[in-house]
C-alpha positions in Angstrom: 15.5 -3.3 16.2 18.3 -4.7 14.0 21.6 -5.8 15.2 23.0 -2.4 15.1 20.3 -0.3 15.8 20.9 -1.9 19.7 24.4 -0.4 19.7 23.5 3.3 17.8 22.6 5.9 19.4 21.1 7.6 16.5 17.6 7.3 15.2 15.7 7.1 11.8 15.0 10.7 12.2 18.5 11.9 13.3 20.7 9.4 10.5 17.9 11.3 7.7 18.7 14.8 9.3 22.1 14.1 8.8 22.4 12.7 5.7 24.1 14.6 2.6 21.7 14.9 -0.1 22.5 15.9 -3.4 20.2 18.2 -5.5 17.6 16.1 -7.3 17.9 17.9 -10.5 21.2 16.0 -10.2 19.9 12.9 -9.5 17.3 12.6 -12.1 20.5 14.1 -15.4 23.0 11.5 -13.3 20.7 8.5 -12.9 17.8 8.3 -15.2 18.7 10.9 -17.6 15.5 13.5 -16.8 16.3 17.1 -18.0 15.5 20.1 -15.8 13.0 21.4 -18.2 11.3 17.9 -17.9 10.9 18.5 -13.8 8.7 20.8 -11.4 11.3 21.2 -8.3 9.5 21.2 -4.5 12.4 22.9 -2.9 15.8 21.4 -3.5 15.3 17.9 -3.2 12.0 17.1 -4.1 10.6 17.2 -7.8 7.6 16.0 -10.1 8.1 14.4 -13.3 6.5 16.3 -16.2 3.9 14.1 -17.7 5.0 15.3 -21.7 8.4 13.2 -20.5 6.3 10.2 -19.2 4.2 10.2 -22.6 8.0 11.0 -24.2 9.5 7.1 -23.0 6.3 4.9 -24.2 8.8 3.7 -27.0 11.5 2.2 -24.5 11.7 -1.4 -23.2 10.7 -2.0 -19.7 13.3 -2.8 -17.0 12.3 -6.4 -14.8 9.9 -5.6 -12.1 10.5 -7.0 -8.2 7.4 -6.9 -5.8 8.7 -6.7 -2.1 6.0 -8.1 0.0 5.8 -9.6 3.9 4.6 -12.4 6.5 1.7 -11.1 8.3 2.9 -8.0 10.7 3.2 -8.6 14.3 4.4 -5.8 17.3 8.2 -7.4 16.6 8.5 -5.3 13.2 9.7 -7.0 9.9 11.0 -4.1 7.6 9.1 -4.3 4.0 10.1 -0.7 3.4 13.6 -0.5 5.0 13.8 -3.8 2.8 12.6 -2.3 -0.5 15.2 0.7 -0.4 18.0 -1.5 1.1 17.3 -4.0 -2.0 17.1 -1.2 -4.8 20.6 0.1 -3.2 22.2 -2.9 -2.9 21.2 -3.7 -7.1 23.0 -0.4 -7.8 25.9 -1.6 -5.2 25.9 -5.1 -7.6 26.5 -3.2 -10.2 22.8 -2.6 -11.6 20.5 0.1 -12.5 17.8 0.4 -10.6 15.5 2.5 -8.8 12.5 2.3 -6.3 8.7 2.6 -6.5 6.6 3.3 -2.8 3.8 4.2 -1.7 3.1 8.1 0.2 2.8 7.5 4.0 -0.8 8.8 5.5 -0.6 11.3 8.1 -3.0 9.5 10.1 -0.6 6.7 11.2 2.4 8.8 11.1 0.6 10.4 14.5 -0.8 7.3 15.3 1.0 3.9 16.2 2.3 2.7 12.7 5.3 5.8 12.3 6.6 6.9 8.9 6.9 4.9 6.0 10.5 6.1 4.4 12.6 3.3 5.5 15.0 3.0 8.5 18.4 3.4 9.7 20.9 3.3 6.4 18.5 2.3 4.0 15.8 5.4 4.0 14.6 7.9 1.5 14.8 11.5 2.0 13.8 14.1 3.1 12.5 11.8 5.5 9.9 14.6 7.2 8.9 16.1 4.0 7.6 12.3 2.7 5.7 11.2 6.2 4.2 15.0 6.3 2.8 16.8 3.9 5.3 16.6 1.0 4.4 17.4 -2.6 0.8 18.2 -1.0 -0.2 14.9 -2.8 -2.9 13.6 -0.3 -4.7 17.3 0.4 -5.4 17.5 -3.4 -6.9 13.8 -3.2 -8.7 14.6 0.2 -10.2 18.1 -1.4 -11.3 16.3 -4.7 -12.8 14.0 -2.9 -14.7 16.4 -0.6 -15.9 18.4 -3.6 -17.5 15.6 -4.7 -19.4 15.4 -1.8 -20.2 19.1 -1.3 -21.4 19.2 -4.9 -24.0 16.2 -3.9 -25.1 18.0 -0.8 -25.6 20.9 -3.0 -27.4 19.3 -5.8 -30.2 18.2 -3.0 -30.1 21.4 -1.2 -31.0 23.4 -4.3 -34.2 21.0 -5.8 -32.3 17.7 -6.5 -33.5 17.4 -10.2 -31.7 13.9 -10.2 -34.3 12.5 -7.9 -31.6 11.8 -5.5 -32.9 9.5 -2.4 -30.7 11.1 0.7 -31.4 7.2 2.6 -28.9 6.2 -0.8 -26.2 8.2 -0.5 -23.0 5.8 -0.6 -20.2 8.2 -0.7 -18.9 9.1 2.4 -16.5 12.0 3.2 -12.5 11.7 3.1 -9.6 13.2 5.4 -6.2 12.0 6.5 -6.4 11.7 10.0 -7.1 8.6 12.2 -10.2 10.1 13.7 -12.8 7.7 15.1 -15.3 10.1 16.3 -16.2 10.4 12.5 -16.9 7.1 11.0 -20.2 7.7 11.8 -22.2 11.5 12.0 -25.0 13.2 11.0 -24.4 15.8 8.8 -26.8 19.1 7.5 -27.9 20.2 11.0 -28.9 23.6 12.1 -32.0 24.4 10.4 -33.3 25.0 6.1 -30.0 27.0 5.3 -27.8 23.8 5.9 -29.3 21.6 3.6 -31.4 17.9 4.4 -29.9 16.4 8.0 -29.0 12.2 6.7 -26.6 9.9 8.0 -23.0 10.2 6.9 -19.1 9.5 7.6 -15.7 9.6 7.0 -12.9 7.4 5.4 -9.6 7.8 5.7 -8.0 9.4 2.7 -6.4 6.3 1.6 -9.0 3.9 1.7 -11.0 6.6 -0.8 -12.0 6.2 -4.0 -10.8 9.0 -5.5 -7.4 7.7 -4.0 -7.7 3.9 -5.8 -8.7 5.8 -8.7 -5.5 8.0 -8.7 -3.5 5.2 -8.4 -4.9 3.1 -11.4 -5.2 5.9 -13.9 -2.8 5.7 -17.1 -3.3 9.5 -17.9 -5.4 12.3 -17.1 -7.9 11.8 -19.8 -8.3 8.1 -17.8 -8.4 10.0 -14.3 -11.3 12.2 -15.2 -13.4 9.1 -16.9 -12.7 6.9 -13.8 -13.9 10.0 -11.7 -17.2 10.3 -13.6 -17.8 7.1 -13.3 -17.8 7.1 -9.4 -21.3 6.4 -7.6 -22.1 8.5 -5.2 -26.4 7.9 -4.6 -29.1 5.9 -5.8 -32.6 7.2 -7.1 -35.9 6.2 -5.3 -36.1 3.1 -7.8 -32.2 2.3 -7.4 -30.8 3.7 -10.6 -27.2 4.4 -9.5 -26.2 8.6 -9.7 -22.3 8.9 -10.4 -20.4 11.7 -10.2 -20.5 12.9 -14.2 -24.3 13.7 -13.5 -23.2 16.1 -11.0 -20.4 17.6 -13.7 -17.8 16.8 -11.1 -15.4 15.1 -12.8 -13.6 18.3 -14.7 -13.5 20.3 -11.3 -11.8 17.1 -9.4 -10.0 16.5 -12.1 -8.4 20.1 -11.5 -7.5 19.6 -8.2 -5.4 16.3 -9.4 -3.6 17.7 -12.0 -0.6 18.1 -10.4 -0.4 15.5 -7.9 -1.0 13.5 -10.9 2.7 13.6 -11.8 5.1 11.3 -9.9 7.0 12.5 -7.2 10.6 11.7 -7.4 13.5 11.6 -4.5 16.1 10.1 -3.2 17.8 7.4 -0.7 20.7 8.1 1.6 22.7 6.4 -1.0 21.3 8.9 -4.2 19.6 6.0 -5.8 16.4 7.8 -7.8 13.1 6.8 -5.9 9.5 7.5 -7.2 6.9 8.0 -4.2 3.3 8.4 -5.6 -0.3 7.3 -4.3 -0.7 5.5 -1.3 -3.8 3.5 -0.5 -3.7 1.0 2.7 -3.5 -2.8 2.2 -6.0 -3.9 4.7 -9.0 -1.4 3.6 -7.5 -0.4 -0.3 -5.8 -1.8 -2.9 -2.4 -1.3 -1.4 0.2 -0.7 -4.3 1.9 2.7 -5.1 0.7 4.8 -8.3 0.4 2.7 -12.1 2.3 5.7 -13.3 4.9 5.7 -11.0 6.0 2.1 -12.1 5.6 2.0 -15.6 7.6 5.3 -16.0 10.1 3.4 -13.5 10.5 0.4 -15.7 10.8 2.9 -18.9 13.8 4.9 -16.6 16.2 1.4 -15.1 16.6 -1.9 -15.3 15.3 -3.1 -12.1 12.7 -2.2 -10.6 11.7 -2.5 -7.2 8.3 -1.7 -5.9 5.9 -3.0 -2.5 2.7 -4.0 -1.6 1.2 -3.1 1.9 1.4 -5.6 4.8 2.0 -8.9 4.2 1.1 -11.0 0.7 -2.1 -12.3 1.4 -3.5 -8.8 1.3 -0.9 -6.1 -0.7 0.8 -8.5 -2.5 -2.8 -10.6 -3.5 -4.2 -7.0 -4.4 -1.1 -5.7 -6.7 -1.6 -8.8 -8.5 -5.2 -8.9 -8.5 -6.0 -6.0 -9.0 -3.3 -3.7 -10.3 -1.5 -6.8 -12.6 -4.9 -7.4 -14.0 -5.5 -4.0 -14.9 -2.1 -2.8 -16.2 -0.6 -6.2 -17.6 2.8 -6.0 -15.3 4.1 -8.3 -14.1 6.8 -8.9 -11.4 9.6 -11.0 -12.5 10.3 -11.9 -8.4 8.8 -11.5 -5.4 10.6 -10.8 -2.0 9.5 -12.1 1.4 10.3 -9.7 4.6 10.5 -11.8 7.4 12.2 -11.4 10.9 13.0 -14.2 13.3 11.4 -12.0 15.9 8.7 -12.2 14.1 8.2 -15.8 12.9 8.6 -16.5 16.9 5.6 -14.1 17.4 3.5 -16.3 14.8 4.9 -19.5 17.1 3.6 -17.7 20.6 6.3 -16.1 21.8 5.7 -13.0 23.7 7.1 -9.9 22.8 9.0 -9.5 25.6 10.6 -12.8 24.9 11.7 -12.5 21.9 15.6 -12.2 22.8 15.2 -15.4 24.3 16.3 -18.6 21.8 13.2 -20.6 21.4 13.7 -22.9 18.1 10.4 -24.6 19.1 8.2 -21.4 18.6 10.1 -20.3 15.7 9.5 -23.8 13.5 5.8 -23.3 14.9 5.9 -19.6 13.7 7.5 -20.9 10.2 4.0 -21.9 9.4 3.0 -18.7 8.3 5.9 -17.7 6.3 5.5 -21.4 4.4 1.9 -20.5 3.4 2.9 -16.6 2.1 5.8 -18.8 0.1 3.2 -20.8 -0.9 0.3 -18.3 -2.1 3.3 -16.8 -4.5 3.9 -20.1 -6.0 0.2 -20.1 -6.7 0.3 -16.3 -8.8 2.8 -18.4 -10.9 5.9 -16.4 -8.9 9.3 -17.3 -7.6 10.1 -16.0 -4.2 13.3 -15.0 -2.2 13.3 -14.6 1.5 14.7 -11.8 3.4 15.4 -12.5 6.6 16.2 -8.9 8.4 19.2 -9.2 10.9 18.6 -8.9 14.7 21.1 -9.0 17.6 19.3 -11.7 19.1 18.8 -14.1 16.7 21.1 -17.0 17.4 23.0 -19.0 14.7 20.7 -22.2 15.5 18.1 -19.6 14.6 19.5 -18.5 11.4 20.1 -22.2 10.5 16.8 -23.2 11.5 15.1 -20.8 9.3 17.4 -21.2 6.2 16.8 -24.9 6.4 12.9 -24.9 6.4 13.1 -22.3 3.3 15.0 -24.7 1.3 12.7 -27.5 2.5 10.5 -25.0 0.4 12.3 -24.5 -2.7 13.1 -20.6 -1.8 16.7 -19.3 -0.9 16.7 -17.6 2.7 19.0 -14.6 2.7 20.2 -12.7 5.8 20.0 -8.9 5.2 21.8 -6.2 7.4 20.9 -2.9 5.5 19.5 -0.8 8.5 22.7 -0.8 9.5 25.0 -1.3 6.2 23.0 0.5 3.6 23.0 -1.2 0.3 25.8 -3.6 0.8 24.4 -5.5 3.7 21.8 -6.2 1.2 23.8 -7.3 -1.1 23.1 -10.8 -1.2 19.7 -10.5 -1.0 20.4 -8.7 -4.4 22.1 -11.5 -6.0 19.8 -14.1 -5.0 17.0 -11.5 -6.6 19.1 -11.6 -9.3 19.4 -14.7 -9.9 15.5 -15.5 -9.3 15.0 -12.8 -12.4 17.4 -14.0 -14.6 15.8 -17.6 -14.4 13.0 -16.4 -16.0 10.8 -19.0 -13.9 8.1 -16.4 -12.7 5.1 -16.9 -15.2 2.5 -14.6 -13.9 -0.8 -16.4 -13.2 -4.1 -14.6 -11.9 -6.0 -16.0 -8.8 -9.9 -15.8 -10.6 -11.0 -14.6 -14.4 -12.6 -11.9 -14.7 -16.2 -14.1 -15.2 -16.3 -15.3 -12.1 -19.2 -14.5 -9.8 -18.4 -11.8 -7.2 -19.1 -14.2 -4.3 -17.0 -17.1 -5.6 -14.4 -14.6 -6.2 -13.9 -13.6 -2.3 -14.6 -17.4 -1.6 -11.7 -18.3 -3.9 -9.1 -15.6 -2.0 -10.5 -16.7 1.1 -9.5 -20.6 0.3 -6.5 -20.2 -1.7 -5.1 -17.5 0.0 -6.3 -17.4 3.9 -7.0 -21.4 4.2 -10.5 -20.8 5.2 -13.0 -23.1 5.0 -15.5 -21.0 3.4 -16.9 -17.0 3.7 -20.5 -15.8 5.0 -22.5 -13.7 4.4 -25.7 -11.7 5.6 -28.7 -12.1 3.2 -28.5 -8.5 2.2 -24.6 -8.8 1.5 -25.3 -11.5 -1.4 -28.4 -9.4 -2.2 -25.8 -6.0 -2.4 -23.7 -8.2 -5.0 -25.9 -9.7 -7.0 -27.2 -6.3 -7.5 -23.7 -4.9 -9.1 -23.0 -7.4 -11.3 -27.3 -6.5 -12.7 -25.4 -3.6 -13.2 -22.6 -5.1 -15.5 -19.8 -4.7 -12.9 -19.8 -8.8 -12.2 -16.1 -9.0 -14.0 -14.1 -6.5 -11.4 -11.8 -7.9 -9.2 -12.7 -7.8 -5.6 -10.3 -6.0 -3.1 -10.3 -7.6 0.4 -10.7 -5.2 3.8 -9.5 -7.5 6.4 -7.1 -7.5 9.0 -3.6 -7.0 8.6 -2.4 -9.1 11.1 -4.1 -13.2 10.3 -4.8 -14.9 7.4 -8.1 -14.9 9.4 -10.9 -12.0 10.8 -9.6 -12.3 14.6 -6.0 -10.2 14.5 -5.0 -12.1 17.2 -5.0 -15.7 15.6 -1.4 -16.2 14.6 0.7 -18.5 12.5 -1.2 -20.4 9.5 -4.7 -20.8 11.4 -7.0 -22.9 8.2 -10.6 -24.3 8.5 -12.1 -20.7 9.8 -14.7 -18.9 8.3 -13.9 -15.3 7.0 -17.0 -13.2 7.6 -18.0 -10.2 5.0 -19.7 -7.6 6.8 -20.3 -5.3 4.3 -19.4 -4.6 0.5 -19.1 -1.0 -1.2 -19.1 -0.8 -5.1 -16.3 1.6 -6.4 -17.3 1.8 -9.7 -14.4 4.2 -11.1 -11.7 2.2 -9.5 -13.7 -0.5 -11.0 -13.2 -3.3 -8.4 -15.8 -4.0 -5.2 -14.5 -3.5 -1.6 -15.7 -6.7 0.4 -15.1 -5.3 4.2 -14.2 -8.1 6.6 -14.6 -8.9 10.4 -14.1 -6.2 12.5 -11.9 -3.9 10.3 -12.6 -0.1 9.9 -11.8 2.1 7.2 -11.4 5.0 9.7 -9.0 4.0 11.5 -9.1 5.4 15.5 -5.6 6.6 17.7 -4.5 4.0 20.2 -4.2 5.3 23.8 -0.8 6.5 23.5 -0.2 8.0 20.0 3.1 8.6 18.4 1.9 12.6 18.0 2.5 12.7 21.6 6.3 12.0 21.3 6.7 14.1 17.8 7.7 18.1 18.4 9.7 20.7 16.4 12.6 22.3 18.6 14.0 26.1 18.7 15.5 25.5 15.6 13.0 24.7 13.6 13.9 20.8 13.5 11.5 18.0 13.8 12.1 15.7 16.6 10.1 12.2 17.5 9.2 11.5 14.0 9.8 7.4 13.1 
């Protein structure tokens, strides 16, 4: 917990409750001059930006672009959210315009272990229940276009299967947003003729769906619906791929999305304008909020601050990788979330420990922020590190910490925003500021686009993990050399590893090199137009752990939501 989280009795939930929002038809005339007419209100403080406006501001200049990204997550917490809002607040505190771009929390996790994703303390965005439940009903319409896909499939076979459909091929799996183990893997169609052909089947969570990566790269409708046809749901007998267009499912999915397609704007504690749109997971999806969402942004203020999932190896690799290379943005500075809880978890210490001074495990734990301070340097990017205040952490600490960063060439900053709002992020701002204004960042992609699928991963897995090399079953290699026969060799590659090492075992702290990164599996999504490369032990259904966070979340006699982080 920050400094004075230890010493306020209030929590996330209660300091959101609280707060004194103003109407957002307010916000958007004050801030980023948006007319009613040009907004779809969700209740008082929730609204959707008409996409005539969006298609109205293609003429304007675009604002500079700052990518908030992370060490790899331990139990101690860092803060990348609480750190994105506390940053875009503290710009407008400095006297800039600028507004926030973030990704829609999953209901899965919300219930599960991970909590909400609106922030904390001071620096949150609100309503704070509305955006970790269902808010704008963003994630149902993904999760029901998704399903129809599947349904219409099923149905296709059930009623002759003129496509020649082979039901052993069938690569789509079903989608909801619930952590939900007992459904990665089922057998679906049983009871008899009237249910259709029994096969194997499962479930993804929502965000790790395609029709979810596909929502977040589309420019426009007209580019939702193509990317949506293009999806491949089955293989033929003799392997000819089936996509989604051949079932005419595209226009019907396409319906569901229409509105969700618009981006949803709110606001933090502080009234500074916030878009929150799309939200696949970093360690099984691509990991970056909407396309629209941030180019409208950086058409609406003058900074822009946005973040990738988890740490930079996997969010921050991906929105470069992947969303850069399809969309042309590019950041103009990267931030680094790290807490000296944390770095003394990547140096061994026990989280128990962790109040304890221990300047030996944090220089060990250092490692890992050098090598994410690094792997920036290497996308052609100039970083700033935040360093999110704890009551613990001693001044030899602080010293410690700043001193290896400059070592580095980076500027370590000391944040306080949980507790301060925007101006205990202040300096962070300035330092971002000055990083932007340098105009040293020079965007640089990892891999072109022509090379090989396999050397692709290999590359991330070198330049970005430290590995020594990847593996690979025989039918893996077979799997890829079979989608680039099928002209998708030049897509990017997105990564489904584990949040939590640069390496496959979550439990390998710190800067671990010379390991091998194994590829389990690879899933072509063909409309998102990138390859999935699933890693170690990962899941993309993720399971509750023994105690989950729906057991401490109620509603009380007056109708308010208690438990919710």
């Amino acid at each position: 917990m920050p400094a004075s989280q230890h010493t306020s009795p209030k929590t996330d939930i209660q300091i959101a409750q609280e707060a004194k929002k103003r109407p957002i038809l307010e916000i958007a005339k004050e801030k980023l001059g948006i007319a009613p007419e040009n907004l779809e209100p969700y209740g008082h403080y929730k609204a959707k930006i008409s996409m005539d406006f969006i298609r109205s501001l293609q003429s304007r200049p675009n604002g500079k672009l700052i990518l908030v990204s992370a060490i790899s997550p331990t139990p101690a917490g860092e803060g990348k959210t609480t750190t994105t809002v506390g940053l875009t607040d503290a710009l407008n505190h400095i006297g800039k315009k600028a507004m926030l771009c973030l990704r829609e929390p999953s209901i899965g996790p919300s219930f599960g272990m991970k909590g909400g994703a609106a922030g904390g303390g001071y620096a949150q965005v609100v309503p704070m229940e509305d955006i970790n439940l269902h808010f704008t009903g963003d994630f149902h319409a993904i999760g029901t276009a998704h399903n129809l896909l599947c349904a219409l499939l099923d149905n296709h076979i059930y009623w002759g299967n003129a496509l020649g459909i082979d039901g052993r091929r069938v690569s789509i799996r079903r989608a909801i947003d619930m952590n939900d183990r007992s459904l990665r893997q089922i057998v679906s169609s049983l009871g008899g003729v009237a249910n259709g052909f029994p096969r194997e089947d499962g479930f993804d969570i929502t965000v790790a769906s395609e029709v979810m990566a596909i929502f977040c790269l589309a420019k426009d409708l007209e580019d939702l619906k193509a990317r949506l046809g293009n999806i491949i749901v089955a293989y033929t007998r003799d392997r000819k791929p089936v996509r989604a267009k051949d079932l005419k499912a595209q226009g019907p999915m396409a319906v569901l999305l229409k509105d969700a397609l618009s981006p949803n704007l709110v606001q933090t504690l502080e009234g500074t304008p916030a878009f929150i749109h799309g939200g696949p997971f970093a360690n099984i999806a691509h990991g970056c909020n909407s396309v629209l969402a941030t180019t409208t942004a950086l058409k609406l203020a003058d900074y822009v601050v946005t973040e990738a999932g988890f740490g930079a190896d996997l969010g921050g690799e991906k929105f470069i990788d992947i969303k850069c290379r399809k969309t042309g943005l590019e950041p103009d500075a990267v931030v680094l979330v790290a807490t000296i809880r944390a770095l003394k978890m990547h140096g061994g210490v026990k989280k128990e420990d962790l109040k304890t001074e221990n300047l030996k495990a944090l220089e060990a734990g250092m490692s890992n922020l050098k090598r994410h301070v690094e792997n920036v340097r290497k996308f052609g990017l100039q970083a700033v590190v935040s360093i999110n205040r704890f009551s613990a952490d001693t001044d030899a600490e602080i010293a410690l910490v700043k001193s290896a960063c400059a070592r580095l060439g980076v500027e370590a900053v000391m944040a306080d925003h949980w507790a301060e709002g925007g101006k205990g992020a202040a300096d962070v701002a300035r330092a971002v500021v000055k990083v932007v204004e340098s105009g040293k960042s020079n965007l640089k992609l990892l891999y072109p686009d022509d090379m090989p699928l396999y050397e692709k991963i290999r590359t991330i897995a070198r330049e970005i993990y430290g590995a020594a090399d990847i593996s690979a079953a025989k039918p893996v290699r077979d799997q890829l050399a079979s989608y680039e026969a099928m002209g998708y060799g030049k897509v990017p590659v997105c990564i489904a590893k584990t949040q939590y090492s640069f390496s496959t075992n979550p439990d390998l702290k710190g800067a671990p090199d010379g390991h091998t990164i194994a590829v389990r599996e690879v899933r072509l999504s063909a409309g998102a137009e990138f390859v999935v490369v699933i890693c170690g032990e990962i899941m993309t259904m993720p399971g509750l752990p023994r105690v989950p966070s729906a057991e401490g979340i109620d509603i009380n006699a007056d109708g308010k939501i208690v438990g919710l982080s």
